[in-house]
Each structure stands twice: as structure tokens, then as C-alpha cells.
Backbone as a printed PyTorch tensor [residue, N CA C, xyz], in Angstrom:
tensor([[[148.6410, 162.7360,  99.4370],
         [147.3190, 162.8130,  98.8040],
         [146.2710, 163.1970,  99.8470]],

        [[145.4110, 164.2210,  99.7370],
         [144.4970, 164.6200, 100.4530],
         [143.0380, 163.3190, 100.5930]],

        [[142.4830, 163.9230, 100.9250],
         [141.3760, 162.7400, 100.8390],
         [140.6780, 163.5690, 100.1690]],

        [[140.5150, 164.1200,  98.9770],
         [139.4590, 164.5060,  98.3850],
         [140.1040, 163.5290,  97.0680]],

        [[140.9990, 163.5840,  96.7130],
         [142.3240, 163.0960,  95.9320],
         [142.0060, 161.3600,  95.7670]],

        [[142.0120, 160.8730,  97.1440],
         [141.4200, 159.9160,  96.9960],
         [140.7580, 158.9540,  96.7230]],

        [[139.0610, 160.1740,  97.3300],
         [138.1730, 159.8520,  97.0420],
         [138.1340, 159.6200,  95.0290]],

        [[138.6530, 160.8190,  94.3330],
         [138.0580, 160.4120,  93.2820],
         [139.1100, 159.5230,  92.5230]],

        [[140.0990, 158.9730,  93.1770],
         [140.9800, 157.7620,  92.5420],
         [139.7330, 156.9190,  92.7400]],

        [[139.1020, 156.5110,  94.1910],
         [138.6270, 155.3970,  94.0960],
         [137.0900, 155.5030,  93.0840]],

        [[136.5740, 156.6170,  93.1580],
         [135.3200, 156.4280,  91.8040],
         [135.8290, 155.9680,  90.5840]],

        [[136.7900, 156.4390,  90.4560],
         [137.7870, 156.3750,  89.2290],
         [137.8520, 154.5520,  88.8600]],

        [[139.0710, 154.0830,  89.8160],
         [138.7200, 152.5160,  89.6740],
         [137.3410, 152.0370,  90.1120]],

        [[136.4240, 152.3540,  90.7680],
         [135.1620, 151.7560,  90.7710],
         [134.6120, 151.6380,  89.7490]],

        [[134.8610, 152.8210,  88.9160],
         [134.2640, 153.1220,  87.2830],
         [134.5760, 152.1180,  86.5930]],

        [[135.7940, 152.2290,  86.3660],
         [136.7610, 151.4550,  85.7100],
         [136.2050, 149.8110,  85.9540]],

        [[136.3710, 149.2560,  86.9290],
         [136.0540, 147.8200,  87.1440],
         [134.5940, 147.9010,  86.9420]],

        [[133.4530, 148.8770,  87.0820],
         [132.1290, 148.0650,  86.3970],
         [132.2980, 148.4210,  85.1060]],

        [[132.6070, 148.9220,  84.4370],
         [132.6940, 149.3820,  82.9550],
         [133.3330, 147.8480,  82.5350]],

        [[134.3010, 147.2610,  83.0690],
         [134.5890, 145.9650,  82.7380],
         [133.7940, 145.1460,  82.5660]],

        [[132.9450, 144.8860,  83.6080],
         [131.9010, 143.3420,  83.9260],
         [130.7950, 144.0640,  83.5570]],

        [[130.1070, 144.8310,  83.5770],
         [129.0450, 145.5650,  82.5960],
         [128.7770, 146.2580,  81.6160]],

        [[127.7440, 145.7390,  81.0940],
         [127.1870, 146.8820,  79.9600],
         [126.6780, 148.0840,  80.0220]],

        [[127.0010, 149.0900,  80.0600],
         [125.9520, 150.4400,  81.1080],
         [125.7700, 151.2220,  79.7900]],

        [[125.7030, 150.8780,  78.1660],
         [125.5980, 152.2230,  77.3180],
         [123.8950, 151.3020,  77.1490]],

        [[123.3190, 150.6510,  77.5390],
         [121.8300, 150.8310,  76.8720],
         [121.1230, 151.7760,  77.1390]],

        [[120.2170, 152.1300,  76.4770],
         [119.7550, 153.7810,  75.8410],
         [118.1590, 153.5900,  76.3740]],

        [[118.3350, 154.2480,  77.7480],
         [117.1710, 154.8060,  77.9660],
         [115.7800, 154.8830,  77.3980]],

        [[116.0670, 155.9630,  76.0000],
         [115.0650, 156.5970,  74.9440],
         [114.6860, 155.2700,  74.3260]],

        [[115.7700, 154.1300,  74.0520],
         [115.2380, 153.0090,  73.7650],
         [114.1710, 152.3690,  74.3870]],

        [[113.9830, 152.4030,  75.7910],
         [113.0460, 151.3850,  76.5730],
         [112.2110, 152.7370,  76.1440]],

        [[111.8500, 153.3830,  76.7040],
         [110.8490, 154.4900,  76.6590],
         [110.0480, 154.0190,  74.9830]],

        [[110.4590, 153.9830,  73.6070],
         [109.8540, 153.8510,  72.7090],
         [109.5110, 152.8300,  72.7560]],

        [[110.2980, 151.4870,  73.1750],
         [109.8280, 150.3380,  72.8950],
         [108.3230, 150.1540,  73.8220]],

        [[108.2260, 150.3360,  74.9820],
         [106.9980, 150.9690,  75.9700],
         [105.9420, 151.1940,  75.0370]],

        [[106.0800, 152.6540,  74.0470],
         [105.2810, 153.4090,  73.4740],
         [105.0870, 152.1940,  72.6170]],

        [[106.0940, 151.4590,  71.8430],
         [105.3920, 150.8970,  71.0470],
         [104.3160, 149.3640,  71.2340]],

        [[104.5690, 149.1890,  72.4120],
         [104.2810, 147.7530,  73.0340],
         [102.8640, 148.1410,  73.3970]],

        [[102.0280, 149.5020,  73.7280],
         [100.9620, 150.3900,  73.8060],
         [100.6620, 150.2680,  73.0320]],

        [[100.8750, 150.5290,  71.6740],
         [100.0620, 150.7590,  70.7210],
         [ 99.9740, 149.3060,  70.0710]],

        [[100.5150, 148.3440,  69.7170],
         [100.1270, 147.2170,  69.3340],
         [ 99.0700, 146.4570,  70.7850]],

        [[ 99.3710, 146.5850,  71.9740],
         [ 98.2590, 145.7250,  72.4600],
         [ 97.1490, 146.1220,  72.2330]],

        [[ 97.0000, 147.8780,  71.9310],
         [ 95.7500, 148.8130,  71.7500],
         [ 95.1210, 147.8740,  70.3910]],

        [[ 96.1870, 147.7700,  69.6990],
         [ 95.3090, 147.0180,  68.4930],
         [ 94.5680, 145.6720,  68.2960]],

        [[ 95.7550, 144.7570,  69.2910],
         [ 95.3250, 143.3900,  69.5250],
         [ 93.9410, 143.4610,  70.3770]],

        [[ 93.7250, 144.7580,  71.4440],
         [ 92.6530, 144.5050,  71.5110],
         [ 91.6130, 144.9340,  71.1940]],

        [[ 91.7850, 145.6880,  70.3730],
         [ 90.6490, 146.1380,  68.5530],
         [ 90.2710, 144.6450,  68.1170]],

        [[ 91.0910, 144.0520,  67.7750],
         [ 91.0550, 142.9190,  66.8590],
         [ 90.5090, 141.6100,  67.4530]],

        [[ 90.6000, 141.2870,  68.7040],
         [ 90.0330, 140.2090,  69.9090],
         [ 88.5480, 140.7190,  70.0280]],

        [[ 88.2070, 142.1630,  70.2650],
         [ 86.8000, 141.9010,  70.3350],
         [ 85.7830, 141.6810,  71.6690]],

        [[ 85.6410, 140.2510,  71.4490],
         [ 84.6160, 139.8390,  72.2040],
         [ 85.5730, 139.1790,  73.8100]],

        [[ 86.7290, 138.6600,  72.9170],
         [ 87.7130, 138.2530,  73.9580],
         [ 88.4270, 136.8660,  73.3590]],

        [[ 88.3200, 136.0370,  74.0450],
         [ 89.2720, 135.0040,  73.6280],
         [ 88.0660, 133.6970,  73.1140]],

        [[ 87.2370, 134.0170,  73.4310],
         [ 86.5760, 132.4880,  72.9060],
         [ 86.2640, 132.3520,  71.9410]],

        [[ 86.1930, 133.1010,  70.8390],
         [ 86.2830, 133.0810,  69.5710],
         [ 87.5010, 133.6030,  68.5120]],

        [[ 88.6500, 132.7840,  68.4770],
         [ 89.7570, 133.3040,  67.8380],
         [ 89.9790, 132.7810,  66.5460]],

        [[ 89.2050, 133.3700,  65.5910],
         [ 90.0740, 132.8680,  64.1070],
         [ 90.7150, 133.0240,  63.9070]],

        [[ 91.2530, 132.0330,  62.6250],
         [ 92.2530, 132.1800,  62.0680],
         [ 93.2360, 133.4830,  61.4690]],

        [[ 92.1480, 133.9770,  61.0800],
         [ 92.7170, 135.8310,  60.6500],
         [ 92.9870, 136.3300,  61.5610]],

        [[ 91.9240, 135.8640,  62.9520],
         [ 92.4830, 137.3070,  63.9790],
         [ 93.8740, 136.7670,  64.5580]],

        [[ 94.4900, 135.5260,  64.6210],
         [ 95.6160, 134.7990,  64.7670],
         [ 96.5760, 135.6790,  64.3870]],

        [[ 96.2840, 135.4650,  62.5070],
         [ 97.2930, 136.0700,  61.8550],
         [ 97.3640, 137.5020,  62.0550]],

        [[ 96.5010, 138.3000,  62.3120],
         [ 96.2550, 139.8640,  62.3840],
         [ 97.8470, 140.0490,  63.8540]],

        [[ 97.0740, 139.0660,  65.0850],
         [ 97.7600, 139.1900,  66.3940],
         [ 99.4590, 139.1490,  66.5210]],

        [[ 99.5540, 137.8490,  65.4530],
         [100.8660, 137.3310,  65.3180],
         [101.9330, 138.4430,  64.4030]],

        [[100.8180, 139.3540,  63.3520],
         [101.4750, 140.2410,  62.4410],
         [102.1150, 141.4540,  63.3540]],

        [[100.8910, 141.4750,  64.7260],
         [101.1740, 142.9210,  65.1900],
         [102.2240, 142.5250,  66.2450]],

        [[102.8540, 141.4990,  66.8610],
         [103.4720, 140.9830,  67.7870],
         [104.8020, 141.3070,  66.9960]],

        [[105.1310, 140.5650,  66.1300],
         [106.7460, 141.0450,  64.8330],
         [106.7910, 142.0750,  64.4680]],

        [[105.7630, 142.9700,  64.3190],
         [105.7220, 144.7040,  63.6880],
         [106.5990, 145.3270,  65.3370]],

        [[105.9540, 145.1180,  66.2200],
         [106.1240, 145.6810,  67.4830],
         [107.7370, 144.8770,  67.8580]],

        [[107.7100, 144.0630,  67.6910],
         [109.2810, 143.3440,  67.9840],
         [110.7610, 144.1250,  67.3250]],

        [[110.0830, 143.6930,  65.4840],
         [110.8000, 144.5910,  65.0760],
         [111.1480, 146.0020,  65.2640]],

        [[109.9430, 146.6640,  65.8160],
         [110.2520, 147.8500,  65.7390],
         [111.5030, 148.5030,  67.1780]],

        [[110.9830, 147.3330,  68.2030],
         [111.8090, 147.0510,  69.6240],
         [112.9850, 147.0370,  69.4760]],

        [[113.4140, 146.0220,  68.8520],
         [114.5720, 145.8250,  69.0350],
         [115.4550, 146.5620,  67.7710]],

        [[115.3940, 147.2570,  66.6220],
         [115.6490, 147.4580,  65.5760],
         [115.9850, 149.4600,  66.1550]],

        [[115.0200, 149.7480,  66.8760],
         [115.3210, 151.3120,  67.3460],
         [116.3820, 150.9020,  68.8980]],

        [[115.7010, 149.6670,  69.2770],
         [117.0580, 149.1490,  70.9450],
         [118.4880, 149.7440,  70.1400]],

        [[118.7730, 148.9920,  69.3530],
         [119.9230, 148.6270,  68.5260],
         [120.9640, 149.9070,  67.8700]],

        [[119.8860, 150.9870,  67.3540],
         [120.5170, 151.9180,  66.8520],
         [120.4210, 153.2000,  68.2650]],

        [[119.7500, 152.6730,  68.9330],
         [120.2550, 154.1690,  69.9770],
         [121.1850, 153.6470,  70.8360]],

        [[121.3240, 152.2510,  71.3530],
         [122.3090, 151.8740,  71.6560],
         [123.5470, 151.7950,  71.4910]],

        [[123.7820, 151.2570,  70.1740],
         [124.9720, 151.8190,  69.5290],
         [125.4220, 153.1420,  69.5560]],

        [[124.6570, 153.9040,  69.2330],
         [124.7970, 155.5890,  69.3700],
         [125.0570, 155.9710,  70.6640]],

        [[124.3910, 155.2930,  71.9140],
         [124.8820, 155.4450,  73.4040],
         [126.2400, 155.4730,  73.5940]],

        [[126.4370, 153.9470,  73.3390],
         [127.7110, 153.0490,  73.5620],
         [128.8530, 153.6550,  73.0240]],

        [[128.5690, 155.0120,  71.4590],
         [129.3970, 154.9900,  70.7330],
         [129.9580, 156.6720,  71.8960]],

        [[128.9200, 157.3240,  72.0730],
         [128.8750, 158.5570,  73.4550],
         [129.6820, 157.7600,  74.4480]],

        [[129.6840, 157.1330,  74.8720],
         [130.4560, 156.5690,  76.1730],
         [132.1630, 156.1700,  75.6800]],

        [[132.1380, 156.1780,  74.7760],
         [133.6040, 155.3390,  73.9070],
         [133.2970, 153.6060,  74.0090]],

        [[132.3630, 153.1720,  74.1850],
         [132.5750, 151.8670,  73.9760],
         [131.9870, 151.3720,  72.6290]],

        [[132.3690, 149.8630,  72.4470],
         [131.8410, 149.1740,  71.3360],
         [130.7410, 148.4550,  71.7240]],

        [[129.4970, 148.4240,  70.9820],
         [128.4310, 147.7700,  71.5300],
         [128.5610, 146.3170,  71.2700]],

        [[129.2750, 145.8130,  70.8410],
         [130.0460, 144.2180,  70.5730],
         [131.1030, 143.9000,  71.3450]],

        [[131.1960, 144.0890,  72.6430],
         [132.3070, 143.6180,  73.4440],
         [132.2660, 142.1190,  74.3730]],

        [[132.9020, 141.9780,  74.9300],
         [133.0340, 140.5530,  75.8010],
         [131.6070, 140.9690,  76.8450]],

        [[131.5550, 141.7260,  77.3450],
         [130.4390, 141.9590,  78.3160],
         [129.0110, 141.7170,  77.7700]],

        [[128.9740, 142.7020,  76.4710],
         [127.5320, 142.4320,  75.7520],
         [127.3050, 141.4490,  75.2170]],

        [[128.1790, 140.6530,  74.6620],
         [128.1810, 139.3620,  74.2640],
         [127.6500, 138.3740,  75.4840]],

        [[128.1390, 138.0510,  76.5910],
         [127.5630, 137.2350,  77.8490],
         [126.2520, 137.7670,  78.0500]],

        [[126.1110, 139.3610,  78.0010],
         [124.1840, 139.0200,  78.3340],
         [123.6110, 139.3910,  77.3870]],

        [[124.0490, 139.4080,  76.2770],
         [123.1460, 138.7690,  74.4740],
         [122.4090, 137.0540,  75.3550]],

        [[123.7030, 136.3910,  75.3580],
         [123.7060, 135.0980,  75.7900],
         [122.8690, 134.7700,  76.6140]],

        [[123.2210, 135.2070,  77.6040],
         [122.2240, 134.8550,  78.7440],
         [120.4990, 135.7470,  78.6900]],

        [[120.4190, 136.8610,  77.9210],
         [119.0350, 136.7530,  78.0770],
         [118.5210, 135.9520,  76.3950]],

        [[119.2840, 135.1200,  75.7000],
         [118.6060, 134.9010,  74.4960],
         [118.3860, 133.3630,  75.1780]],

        [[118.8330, 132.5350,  76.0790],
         [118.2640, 131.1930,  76.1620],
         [117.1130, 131.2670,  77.0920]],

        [[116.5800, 132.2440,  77.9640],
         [115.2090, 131.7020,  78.4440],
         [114.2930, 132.9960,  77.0700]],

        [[114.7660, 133.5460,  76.5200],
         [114.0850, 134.4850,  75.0560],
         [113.7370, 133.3970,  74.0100]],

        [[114.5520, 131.9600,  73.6920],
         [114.5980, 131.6690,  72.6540],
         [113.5290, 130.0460,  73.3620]],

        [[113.9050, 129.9750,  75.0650],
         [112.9270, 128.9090,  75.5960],
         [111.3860, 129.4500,  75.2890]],

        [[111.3670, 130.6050,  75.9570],
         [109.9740, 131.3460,  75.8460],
         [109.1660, 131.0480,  74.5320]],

        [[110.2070, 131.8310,  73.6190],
         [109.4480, 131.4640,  72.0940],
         [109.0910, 130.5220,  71.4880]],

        [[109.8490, 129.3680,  71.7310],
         [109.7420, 127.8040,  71.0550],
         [108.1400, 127.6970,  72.4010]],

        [[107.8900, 127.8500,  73.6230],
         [106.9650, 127.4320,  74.2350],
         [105.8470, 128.3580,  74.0270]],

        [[105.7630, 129.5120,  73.4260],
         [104.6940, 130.3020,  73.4360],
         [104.1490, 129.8330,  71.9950]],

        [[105.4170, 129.6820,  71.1870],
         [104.5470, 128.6970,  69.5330],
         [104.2260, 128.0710,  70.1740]],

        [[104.4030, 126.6640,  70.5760],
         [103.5630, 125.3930,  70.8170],
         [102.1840, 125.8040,  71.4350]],

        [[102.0090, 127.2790,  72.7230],
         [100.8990, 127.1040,  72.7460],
         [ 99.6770, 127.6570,  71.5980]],

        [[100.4090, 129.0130,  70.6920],
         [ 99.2360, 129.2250,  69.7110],
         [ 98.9880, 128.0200,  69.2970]],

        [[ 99.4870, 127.1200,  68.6030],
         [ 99.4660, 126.1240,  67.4540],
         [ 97.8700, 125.3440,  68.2220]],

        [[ 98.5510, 125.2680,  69.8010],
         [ 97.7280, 124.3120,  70.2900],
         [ 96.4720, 124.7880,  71.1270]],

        [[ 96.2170, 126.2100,  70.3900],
         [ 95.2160, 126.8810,  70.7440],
         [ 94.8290, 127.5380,  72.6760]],

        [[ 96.2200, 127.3250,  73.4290],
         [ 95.8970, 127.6210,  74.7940],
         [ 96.4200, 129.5800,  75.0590]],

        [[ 95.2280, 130.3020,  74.1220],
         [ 95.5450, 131.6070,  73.9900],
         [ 95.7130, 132.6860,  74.9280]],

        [[ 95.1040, 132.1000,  76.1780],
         [ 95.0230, 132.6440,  77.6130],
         [ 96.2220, 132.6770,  78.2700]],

        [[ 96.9770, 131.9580,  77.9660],
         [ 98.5210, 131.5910,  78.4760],
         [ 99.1580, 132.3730,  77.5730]],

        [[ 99.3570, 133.0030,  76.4170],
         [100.2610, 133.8200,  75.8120],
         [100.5990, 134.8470,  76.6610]],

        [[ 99.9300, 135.9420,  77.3390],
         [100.4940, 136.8480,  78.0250],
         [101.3020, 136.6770,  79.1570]],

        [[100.5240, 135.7800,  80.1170],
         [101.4340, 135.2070,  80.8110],
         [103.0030, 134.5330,  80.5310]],

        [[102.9470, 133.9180,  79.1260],
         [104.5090, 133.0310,  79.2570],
         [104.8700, 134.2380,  78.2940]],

        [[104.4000, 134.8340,  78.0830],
         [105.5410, 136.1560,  77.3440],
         [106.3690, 137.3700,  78.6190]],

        [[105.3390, 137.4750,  79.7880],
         [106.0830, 138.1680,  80.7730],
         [107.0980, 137.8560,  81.7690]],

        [[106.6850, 136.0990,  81.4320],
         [107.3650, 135.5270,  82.6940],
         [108.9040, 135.2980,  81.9240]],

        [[108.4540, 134.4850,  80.7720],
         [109.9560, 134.3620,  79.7290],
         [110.9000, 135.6350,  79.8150]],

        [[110.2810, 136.5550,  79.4650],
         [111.0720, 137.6520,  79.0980],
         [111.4350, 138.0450,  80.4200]],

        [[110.6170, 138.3740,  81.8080],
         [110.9420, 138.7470,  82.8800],
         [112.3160, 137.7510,  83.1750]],

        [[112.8620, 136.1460,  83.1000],
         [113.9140, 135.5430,  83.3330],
         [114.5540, 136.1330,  82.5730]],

        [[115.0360, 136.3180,  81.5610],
         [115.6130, 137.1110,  80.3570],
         [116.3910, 138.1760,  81.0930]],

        [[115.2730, 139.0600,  81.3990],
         [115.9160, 140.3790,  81.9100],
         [116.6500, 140.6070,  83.2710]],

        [[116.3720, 139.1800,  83.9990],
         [117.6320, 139.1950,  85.1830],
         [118.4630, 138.3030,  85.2110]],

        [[118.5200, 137.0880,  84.1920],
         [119.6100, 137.3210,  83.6540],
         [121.0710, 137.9640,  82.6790]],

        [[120.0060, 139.0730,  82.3050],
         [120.8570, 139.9590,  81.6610],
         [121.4640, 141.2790,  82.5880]],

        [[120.3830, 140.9040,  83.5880],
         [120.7400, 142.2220,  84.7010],
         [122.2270, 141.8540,  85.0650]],

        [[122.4200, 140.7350,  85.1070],
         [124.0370, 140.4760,  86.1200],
         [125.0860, 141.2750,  85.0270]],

        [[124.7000, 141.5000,  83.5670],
         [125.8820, 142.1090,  83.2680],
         [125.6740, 143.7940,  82.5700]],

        [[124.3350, 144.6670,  83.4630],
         [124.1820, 145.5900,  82.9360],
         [123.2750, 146.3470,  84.4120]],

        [[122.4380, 147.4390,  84.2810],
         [122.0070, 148.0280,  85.4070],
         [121.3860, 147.4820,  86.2160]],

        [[120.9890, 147.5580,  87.6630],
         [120.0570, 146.8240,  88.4480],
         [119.1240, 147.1070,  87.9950]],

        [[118.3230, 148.0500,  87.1580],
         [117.3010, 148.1760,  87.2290],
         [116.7640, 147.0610,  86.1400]],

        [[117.6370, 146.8130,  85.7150],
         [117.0980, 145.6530,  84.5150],
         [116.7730, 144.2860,  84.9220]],

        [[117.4370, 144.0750,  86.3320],
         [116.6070, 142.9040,  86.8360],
         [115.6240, 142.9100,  87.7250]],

        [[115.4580, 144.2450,  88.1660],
         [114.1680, 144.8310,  89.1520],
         [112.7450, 144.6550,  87.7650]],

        [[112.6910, 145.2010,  86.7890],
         [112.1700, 145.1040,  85.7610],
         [111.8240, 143.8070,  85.3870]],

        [[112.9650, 142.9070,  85.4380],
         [112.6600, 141.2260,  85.0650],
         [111.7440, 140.9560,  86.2160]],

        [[111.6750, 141.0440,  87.3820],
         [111.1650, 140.5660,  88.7890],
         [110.0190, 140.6880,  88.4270]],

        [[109.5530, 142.6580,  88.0930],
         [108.0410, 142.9380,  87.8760],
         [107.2230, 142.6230,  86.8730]],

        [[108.0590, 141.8860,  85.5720],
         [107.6150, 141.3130,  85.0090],
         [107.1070, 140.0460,  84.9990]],

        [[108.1280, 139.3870,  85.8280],
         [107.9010, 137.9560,  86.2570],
         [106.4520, 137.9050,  87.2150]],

        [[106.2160, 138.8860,  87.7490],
         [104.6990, 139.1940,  89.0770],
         [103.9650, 139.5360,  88.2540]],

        [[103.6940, 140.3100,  87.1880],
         [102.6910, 140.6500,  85.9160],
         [102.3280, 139.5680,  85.5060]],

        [[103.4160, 138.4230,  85.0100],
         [103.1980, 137.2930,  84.3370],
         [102.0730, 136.1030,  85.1080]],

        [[102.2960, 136.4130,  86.3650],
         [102.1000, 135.4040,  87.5290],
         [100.5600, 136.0290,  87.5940]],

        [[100.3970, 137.4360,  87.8780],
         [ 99.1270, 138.0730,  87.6980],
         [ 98.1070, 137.5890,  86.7250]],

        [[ 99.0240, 137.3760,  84.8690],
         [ 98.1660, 137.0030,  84.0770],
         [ 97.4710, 135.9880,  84.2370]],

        [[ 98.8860, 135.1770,  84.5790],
         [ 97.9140, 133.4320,  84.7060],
         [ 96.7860, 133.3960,  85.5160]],

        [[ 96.7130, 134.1870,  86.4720],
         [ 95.7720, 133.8890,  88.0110],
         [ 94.5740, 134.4980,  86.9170]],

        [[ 94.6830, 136.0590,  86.4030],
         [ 93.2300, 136.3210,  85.9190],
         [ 93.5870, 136.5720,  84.2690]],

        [[ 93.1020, 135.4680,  83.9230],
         [ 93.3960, 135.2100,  82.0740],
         [ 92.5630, 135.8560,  81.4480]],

        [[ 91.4650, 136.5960,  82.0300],
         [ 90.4460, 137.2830,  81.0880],
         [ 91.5040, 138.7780,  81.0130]],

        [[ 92.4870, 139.4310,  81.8720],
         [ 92.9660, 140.5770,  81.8700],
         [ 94.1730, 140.2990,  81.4000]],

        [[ 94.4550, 138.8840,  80.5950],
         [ 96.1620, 139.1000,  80.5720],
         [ 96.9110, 140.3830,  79.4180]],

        [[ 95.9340, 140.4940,  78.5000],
         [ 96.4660, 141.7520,  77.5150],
         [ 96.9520, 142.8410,  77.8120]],

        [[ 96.1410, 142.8600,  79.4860],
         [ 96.3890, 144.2320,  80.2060],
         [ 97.3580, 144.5430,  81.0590]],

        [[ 98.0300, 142.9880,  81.6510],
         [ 98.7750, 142.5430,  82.3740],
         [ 99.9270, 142.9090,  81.0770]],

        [[ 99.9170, 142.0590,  79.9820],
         [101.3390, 142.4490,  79.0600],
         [101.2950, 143.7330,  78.7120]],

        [[ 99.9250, 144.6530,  78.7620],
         [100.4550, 145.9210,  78.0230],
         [101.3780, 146.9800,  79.1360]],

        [[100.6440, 146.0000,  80.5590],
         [101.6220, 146.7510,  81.5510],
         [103.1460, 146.6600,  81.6520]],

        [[103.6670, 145.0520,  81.5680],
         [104.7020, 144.6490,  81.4250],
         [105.8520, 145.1450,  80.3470]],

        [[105.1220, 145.3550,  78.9640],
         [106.4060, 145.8420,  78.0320],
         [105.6710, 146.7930,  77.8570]],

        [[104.7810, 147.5790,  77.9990],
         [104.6450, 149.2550,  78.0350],
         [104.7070, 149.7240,  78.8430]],

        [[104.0560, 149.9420,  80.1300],
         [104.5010, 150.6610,  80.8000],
         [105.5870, 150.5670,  81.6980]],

        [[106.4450, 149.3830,  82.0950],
         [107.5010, 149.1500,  82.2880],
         [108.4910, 149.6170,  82.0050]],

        [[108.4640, 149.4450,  80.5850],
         [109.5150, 149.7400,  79.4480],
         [109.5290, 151.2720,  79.3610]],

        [[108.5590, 152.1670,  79.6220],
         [108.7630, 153.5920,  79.9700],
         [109.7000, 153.9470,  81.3440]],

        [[108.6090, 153.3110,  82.3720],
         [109.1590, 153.9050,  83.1980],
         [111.1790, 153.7260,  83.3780]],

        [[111.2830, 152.2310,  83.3270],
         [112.6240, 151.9220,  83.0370],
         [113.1090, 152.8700,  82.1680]],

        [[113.1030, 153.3670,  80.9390],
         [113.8610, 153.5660,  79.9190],
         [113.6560, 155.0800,  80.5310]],

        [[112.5790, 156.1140,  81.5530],
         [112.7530, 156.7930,  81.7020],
         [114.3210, 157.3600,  82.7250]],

        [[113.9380, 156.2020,  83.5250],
         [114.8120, 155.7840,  84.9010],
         [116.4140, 155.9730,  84.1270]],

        [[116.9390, 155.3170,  83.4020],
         [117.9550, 154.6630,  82.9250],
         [118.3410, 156.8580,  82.0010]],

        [[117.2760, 156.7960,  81.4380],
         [117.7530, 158.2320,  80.5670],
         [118.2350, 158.9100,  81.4520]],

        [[117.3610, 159.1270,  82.3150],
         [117.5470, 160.6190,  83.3570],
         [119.0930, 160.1270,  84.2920]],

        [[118.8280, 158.9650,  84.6820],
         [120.2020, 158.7420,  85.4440],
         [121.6220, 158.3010,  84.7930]],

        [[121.7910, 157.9860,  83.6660],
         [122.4200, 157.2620,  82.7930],
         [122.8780, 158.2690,  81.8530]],

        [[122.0980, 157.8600,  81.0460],
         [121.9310, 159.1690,  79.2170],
         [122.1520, 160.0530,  79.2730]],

        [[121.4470, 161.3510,  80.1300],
         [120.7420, 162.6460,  79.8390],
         [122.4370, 163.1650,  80.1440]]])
């Protein structure tokens, strides 16, 4: 065997063994929209805030909380179908032993986050929403990094420093989250297309 011969046995099993312990079909074009869409709902939330936070009714609650699930749904519901469609380009199943462990592991600090970000609307501490939404989700995403690209826990990190940003200046946190799942979520999902996808 020459060493060129070699060389691509060993990409070959290198392939082979991360294709095992990772997930590598998530879809680029996915983060990129979810970005776009995480833009246009904070654009609205902050239509709807106004003056800012010291006056939050009840409607503008419900208005905030409507546009937070519109934007979720729309996240994870387009994640889902280009993913699959990735996964299905690569020959894999998007339901395997791998995706299953970091479903797992990013849904318990996803599902901590959420039970703690209700308690604070309920209990009116509205300044803290952006913050425990970047920081939650930023743990999320490196623990999901261990079973999918690095860049997904480089992403959790800068989210986790956005989050840390919000808390310090709470009058900018909207701007802090629109950075975190919009423009993040571009640049990542650009990162991931061009090197990954395309």
C-alpha cells in the first residue's frame, strides 16, 4: 500500500468512527432561518414593549409570550424538516442512538430553563427573561455539542457570554437575545452550510 492508499483508509475510518458518536446531518439552512426568524420576532417584541420594561401589561405579556411560540414553532418545526432531509442526503436516520443522547442532553437544561423562565414571568422579574433564555439554551447547546459539530458548543459558550452580558445591562437584554438566537443562529447555520451541506 502506498501512502496515498493509506492516507485515505485512515479518513475513511476517521469518518466512519465520528459518524458513530455524532450527529453531523443538522442543516445549516436550518440555523440560518431560525436566526432570520428569531430577528423578526424580537423586532416585534420590541414594537410591542415600547417604552421598555416598566410598564408591562397584561396584553403586552400575552402579545410577547404569543410571539416567543410563533418563533419557536417556526424554529424548530423548519430545524426538523431540513434536517431530516439532510440526514436523509447523508444516508442516515435522523432517529438514531446518537441523536437520541443529544435530544437528551440538550432537553434537560431546555426543559430546566423553561420551568425557570415561567416562574419568572408569573413573578413579574421581566429583565431576567433574556438573560435565562441565553444562558439556558447556551448549556443546552454544549451539551449537545459532545454529540454533534464543535461549532455547536462554541455557539453555546457565546451564548452563555450574551446571557451574562444581559444580566449585567438589563435595559439592552432584547438586544443581547436578538444577538444570541439571530445573529448567531446565522452565522452558525451559515458556517455549518458552507462547510457541511453545500
Amino acid at each position: 500500500m502506498d501512502s496515498h492508499n493509506i492516507q485515505s483508509e485512515l479518513a475513511s475510518i476517521r469518518s466512519l468512527m465520528e459518524r458513530s458518536t455524532k450527529f453531523l446531518s443538522l442543516s445549516g439552512l436550518a440555523g440560518v432561518l431560525a436566526g432570520i426568524y428569531a430577528l423578526i420576532g424580537g423586532y416585534l417584541t420590541y414594537c410591542f414593549l415600547g417604552d421598555g420594561y416598566q410598564e408591562i401589561s397584561n396584553a403586552k405579556i400575552q402579545q410577547m409570550v404569543f410571539i416567543a411560540l410563533v418563533v419557536l414553532f417556526l424554529a424548530v418545526t423548519t430545524g426538523f424538516i431540513l434536517t431530516k432531509r439532510q440526514a436523509k442526503k447523508n444516508n442516515e436516520t435522523i432517529w438514531n442512538p446518537v441523536s437520541k443522547k443529544m435530544i437528551v442532553n440538550m432537553l434537560i437544561p431546555l426543559a430546566t430553563g423553561g420551568l425557570f423562565i415561567l416562574i419568572l414571568l408569573m413573578q413579574g422579574y421581566f429583565t431576567l427573561i433574556a438573560p435565562s433564555c441565553l444562558i439556558f439554551y447556551g448549556l443546552s447547546l454544549i451539551a449537545a455539542g459532545e454529540y454533534s459539530f464543535s461549532a455547536v458548543k462554541w455557539m453555546g459558550g457565546l451564548d452563555i457570554l450574551l446571557g451574562i452580558l444581559a444580566a449585567a445591562f438589563p435595559l439592552y437584554g432584547l438586544f443581547f437575545w436578538m444577538a444570541g438566537f439571530g445573529v448567531l443562529h446565522i452565522v452558525y447555520g451559515l458556517r455549518i452550510y458552507l462547510n457541511h451541506n453545500s
